[in-house]
Each structure stands twice: as C-alpha cells, then as structure tokens.
C-alpha angles and dihedrals in degrees: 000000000000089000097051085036088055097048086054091052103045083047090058104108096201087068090055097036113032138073100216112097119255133209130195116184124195112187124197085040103161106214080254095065095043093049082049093051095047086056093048091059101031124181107318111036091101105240130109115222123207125192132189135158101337083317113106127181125204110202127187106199125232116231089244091057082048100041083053105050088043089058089043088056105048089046092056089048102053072046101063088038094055100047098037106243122148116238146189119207116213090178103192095324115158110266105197147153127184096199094049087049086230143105131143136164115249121219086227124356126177135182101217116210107350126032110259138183086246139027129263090207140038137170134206134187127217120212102145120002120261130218090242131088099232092185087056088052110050095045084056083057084038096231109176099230139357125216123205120197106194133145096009094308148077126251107193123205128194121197110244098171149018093213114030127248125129087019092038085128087061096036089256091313115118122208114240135181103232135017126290105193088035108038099153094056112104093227088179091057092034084047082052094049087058102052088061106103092217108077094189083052088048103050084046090054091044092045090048091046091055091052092050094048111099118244 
C-alpha cells in the first residue's frame, strides 16, 4: 500500500515544478515501510519526511522555505565564528529512533560545544503548517531547544521536561524569549538581518553588528 501510495506521489508534477510547498500524509506507516522509504528517496530528491507514531509526512519545500533556512544558517554561522564557539552542523540529516516511533529532517540542526549523537539545536521553518506535533517529536529525540521561524520571527522553545507536566501544552518545552544554550546571541537584530532581502547585505550587516557589540 506504501509502496503504490508513494509512486502516486513522486509522479505528481506539482512536487518537481512548483514553488508552493507540498504535503503528502500516509497514516498507519510501520517503522519498516518509512526506513524503506527513506532509502527509496535518498539525499538529494528534494523532500523532508516526518514520522510519528505510524503517521508519516512527505514535504517538498518551496524556494522560499529554502531561500530562508539557508539565510538562518549562514547567519548562525558567522554567528559561531564571531563569537568563538565551537559547532557541529547536522544540516538536514535524518534524526530517528525506532524505539522512541519518531524521525524527522531539520531544516538546521547543530551540536554546540561538544559533538552529540543528536543536536542541541534545531530549526524549522513554517511555511505552511504540517499534521505532526514537532515539539513532541523532538523531545522524544531529547533536543534541547527548537527554534521556529514563522511569520517573519522566531518562537524559541527549551526543553523543561522529558515527560510533560507543567509544560504538558508544549510537550515539556517551555517558550522563552531568548536562547539557552546561546544567551549572548541578539535574536531581535539577528531577526532584522533576516527580513533584508539581500542576503549578501544582510551577512555584511550581521558580521558588522557582532564586531560592534561590547565583550
């Protein structure tokens, strides 16, 4: 059934030729079927698969969503050259466990510090809203914090809890207003730098901002 479900879906023309984002969802998916489909699309077909709890979601990006988490990650990584802290890119490598039924593919994802199985931070724009809980799933993979970029801002999430109480609304993340694991980082001017439309302009502007900024 995956496997009939998944031909219709890499024949649709509006996933190869069109800028709007597209999502395909597949309920009742065993872990067997979405390895196998990871597999089947490998690196460089262009879509993000989710998985969580038998659902799984097949995304094709929009060049906008691209063009943005592009911009997010050079800027972060003037960032962690600026201020000197050591940094290890995921990219959009696939994050999984079985035993915890989730995986998914960041936008950006970064081990701060020290290298780690998984990242301590990952990023995801939204562009248009997806089926699947991502806080739920990354606490499942026990990221650290989650940053959404929607609507021309961030919304930055800390993970409180590994089983949800006090946070149970944000699956035991709880929404802050700057980073944790980066304080020091100006996410107003670095919000600013993203909304130029010129992203060598806006690199220049970020670079020249860090420099200015007292120790």
């Amino acid at each position: 059934m995956l496997t009939i479900e998944l031909n219709d879906l890499l024949q649709e023309q509006s996933f190869k030729h069109e800028d709007p984002e597209e999502r395909y969802l597949i309920d009742s998916t065993n872990w067997e079927e979405y390895e196998t489909l990871l597999n089947r699309i490998g690196d460089g077909a262009g879509y993000r698969v989710t998985y969580l709890d038998g659902v799984l979601e097949i995304m094709s990006p929009s060049r906008r969503h691209e063009s943005r988490k592009t911009g997010i990650g050079n800027l972060l990584e003037i960032y962690f050259e600026e201020a000197e802290i050591e940094y290890f890119p995921f990219g959009s490598t696939t994050l999984r466990k079985e035993e915890r039924r989730g995986g998914t593919e960041a936008d950006e994802a970064y081990c701060i510090g020290t290298d780690k199985e998984f990242p301590d931070l990952v990023i995801e724009v939204i562009v248009t809203s997806g089926s699947i809980n991502k806080l739920e799933l990354y606490r499942r993979l026990n990221v650290r914090e989650v940053w959404f970029w929607r609507n021309d801002r961030f919304a930055i999430y800390h993970l409180r809890e590994e089983t949800p109480v006090e946070f149970v609304a944000n699956c035991g993340y709880e929404q802050i207003e700057n980073s944790e694991l980066l304080p020091e980082l100006d996410i107003i001017m670095l919000t600013e730098c993203l909304k130029n439309p010129l992203p060598l302009a806006a690199a220049k502007a970020w670079r020249q901002n860090l420099r200015s900024t007292p120790d």
